[in-house]
N, C-alpha and C positions, 0 to 999 in steps of 0.2 A: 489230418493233424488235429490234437484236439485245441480244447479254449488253453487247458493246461500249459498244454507244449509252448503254443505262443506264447504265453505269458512269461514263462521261462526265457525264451529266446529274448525277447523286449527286454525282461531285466537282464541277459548276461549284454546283450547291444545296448543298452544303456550306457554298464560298467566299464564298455570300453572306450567313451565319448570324453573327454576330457572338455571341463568348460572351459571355455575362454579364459585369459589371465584378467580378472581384475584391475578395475582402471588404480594405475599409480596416484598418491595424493601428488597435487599443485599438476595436474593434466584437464584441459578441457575438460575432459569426462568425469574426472573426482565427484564435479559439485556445478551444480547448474548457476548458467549466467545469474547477477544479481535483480534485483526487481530494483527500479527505480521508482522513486517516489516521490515528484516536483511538491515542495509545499510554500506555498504564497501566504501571506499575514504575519508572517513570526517577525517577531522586536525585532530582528537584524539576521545576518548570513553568515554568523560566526559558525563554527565546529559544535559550539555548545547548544545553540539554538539545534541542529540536527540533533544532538544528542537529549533535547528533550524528547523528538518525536522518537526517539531511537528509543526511547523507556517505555513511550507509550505502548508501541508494537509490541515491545516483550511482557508489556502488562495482558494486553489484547490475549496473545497467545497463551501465557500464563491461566487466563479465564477460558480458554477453549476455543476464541476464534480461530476455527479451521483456517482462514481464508489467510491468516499471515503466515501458518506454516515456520519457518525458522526465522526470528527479527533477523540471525547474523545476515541473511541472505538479500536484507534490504538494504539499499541505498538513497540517503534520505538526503536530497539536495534543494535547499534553503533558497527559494528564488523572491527579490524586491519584486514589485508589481510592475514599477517603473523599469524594468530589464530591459534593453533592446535585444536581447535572447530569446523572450518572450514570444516572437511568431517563431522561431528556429525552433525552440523546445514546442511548440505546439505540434508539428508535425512527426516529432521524435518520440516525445513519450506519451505512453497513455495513463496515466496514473497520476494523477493530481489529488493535491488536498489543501485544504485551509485550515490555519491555526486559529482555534478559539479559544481567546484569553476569558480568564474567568471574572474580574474586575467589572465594576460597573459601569466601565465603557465598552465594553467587548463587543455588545453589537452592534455600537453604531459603528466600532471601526471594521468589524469584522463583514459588514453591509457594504462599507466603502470600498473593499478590497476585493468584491463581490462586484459592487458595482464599474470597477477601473477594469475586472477582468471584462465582462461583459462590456464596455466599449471596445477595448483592444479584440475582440472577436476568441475572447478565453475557452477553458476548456467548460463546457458545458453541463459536466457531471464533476463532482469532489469530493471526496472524503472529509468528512470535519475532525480535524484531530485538536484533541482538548486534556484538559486536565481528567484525570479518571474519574473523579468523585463528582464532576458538574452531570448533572442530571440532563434526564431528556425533556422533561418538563420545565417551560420557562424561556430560558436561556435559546436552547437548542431547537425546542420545535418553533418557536417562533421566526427564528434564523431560516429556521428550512423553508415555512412556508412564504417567508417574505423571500427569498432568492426563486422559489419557484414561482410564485403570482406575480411578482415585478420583473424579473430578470430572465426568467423561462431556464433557472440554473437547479441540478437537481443537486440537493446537497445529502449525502448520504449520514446517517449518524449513528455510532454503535452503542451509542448510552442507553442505558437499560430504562 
């Protein structure tokens, strides 16, 4: 038989394979489970407060970070530092971040809530979620390397 022939037969075997049906929308399979995203520092635990990191994600990804993929698919829950949830959600989720205000108290408070995670035995890597326009320089790298030389916390930052 030649290469021809096969290749004939492979596509009529093909045409008669029927794919699978398509997952229905609102089906496990639709749309992949949400990402969770604990974030410690924010002025309070209201809807609105998630709804600012909820802009920022869509900003992120609006610029290209790959790494957010779809904001819809985040779940952005606002945790006090003071939580007694706080060891329960440690072993739950892996994705943490700290809110940093732009104000010129931001990083002392943003240091303190650093520092309460790190006694309570926090998460040890986190995202810094901020205002878009605060720069990396200043504000932010200073933040990073004081949670890292003091606290051994790695704080991650996406400001350019």
């Amino acid at each position: 038989m030649s290469a021809f022939d096969q290749a004939a037969g492979l596509r009529q075997w093909a045409g008669t394979q029927h794919d699978p049906e398509p997952p229905r929308a609102g089906t496990a399979e639709a749309s992949p489970p949400p990402r969770t995203l604990v974030v410690v520092g924010l002025p309070g635990t209201s809807p609105d407060q998630a709804r600012r990191v909820m802009t920022l994600l869509e900003h992120w990804a609006a610029q290209g970070q790959r790494w957010v993929s779809d904001p819809a698919r985040w779940r952005v829950v606002p945790l006090a530092i003071t939580s007694p949830h706080l060891p329960v959600l440690l072993t739950q989720q892996s994705r943490w971040a700290l809110w940093v205000g732009s104000d010129p108290d931001a990083f002392r408070r943003a240091f303190a809530v650093l520092s309460r995670l790190h006694e309570r035995q926090g998460p040890r890597r986190l995202l810094a979620v901020h205002a878009p326009e605060l720069p990396r320089r200043g504000l932010l790298n200073n933040l990073r390397q004081a949670a890292w030389r003091c606290l051994g916390i790695d704080l991650l930052v996406m400001a350019p």
